[in-house]
N, C-alpha and C positions, 0 to 999 in steps of 0.2 A: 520564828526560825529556831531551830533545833528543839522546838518543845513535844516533837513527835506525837506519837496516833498511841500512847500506849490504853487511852479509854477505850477505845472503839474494837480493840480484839481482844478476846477475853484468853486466856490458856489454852483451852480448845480449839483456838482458832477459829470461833464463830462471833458476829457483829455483835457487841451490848445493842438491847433493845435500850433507844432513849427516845425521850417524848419528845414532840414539835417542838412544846416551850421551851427544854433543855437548850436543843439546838437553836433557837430562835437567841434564847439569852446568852449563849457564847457568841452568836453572830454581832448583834448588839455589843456587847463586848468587845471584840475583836477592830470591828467597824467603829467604836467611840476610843481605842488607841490608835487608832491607822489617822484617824481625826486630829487628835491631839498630836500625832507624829509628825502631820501633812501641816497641820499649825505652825509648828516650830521650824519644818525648815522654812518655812514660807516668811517668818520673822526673821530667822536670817539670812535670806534671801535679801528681805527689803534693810537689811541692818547693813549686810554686805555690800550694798550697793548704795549705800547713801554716802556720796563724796565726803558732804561737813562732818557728818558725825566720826568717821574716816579720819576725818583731817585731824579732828579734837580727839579721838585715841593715838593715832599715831602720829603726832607732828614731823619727828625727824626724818622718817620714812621722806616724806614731801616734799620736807625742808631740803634732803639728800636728792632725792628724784628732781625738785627744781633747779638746784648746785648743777646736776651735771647734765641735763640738759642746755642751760643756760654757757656751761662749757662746752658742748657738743656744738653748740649755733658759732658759740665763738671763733670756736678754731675751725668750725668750716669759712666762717667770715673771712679769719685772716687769711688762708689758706687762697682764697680765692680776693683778696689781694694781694699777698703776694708774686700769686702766677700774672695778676695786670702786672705787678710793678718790676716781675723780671723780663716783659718785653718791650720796655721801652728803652729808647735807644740807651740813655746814659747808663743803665744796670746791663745793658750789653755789652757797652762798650769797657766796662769796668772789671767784668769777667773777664771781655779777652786781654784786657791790659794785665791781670795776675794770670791767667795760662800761661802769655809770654814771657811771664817772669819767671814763673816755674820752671818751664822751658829752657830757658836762659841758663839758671841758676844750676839745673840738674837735666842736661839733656839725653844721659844713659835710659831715664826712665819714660822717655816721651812715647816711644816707640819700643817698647819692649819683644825681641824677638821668641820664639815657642818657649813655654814653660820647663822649667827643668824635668830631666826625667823619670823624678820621684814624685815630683805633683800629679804628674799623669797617669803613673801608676796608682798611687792615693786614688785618684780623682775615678779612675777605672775600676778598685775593690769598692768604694765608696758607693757607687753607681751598681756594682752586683748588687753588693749587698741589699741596698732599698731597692731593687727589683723583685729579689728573692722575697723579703718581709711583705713586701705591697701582695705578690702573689697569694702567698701563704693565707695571710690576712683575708683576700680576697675570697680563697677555697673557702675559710674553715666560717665565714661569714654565709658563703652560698651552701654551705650543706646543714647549718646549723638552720636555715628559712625553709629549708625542704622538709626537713625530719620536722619542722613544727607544725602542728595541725591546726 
């Protein structure tokens, strides 16, 4: 790549005459690096893909990938006890026993009537605004896919 044709045209712009052999011996040539190219990745191909030897250069890598998977399993586990052990009765009934208390305690906030009407207003430019951006975003993404060839 990049070693260019500059033997084969001479100034004039006519072919050099070269012999079979010539051409046969760069072929040769060319073909026993494409060889040796095709070797190496092929050894690390099989380097790459050998777990133990993997494991023995990069231990932490592993030792981190099995950390947090080994966390991943965890917290799904408890996660899904959890959601058993909030339907049964006593964890139900222990929620509504503090709601009532809550209730009890501060009952302005149980039932809250419409939000002030600065939230709303907030809550109204808020909502342009990520409409406007999402649009935007949206165009400059759909004509940037078009113009690419």
């Amino acid at each position: 790549m990049g070693e260019g044709t500059t033997r084969l045209i001479e100034g004039n712009g006519k072919a050099e005459p070269r012999s079979p052999r010539e051409i046969e011996r760069d072929i040769e040539h060319l073909r026993a690096r494409l060889d040796r190219s095709l070797a190496e990745l092929d050894r690390r191909r099989h380097e790459l893909t050998d777990i133990r030897l993997q494991m023995r250069k990069h231990p932490a890598v592993f030792i981190g990938t099995g950390t947090v998977l080994l966390l991943m399993v965890g917290g799904v586990g408890y996660a899904i006890y959890r959601s058993h052990k909030r339907h049964q009765l006593p964890q139900k009934a222990s929620r509504l026993r503090m709601a009532l208390g809550r209730a009890i305690d501060k009952p302005h906030r149980v039932a809250r009537s419409s939000p002030p009407p600065w939230q709303k207003i907030l809550t109204a430019v808020g909502t342009t605004i990520a409409v406007n951006l999402a649009k935007k975003l949206v165009e400059r993404t759909w004509t940037q896919t078009r113009s690419t060839p």
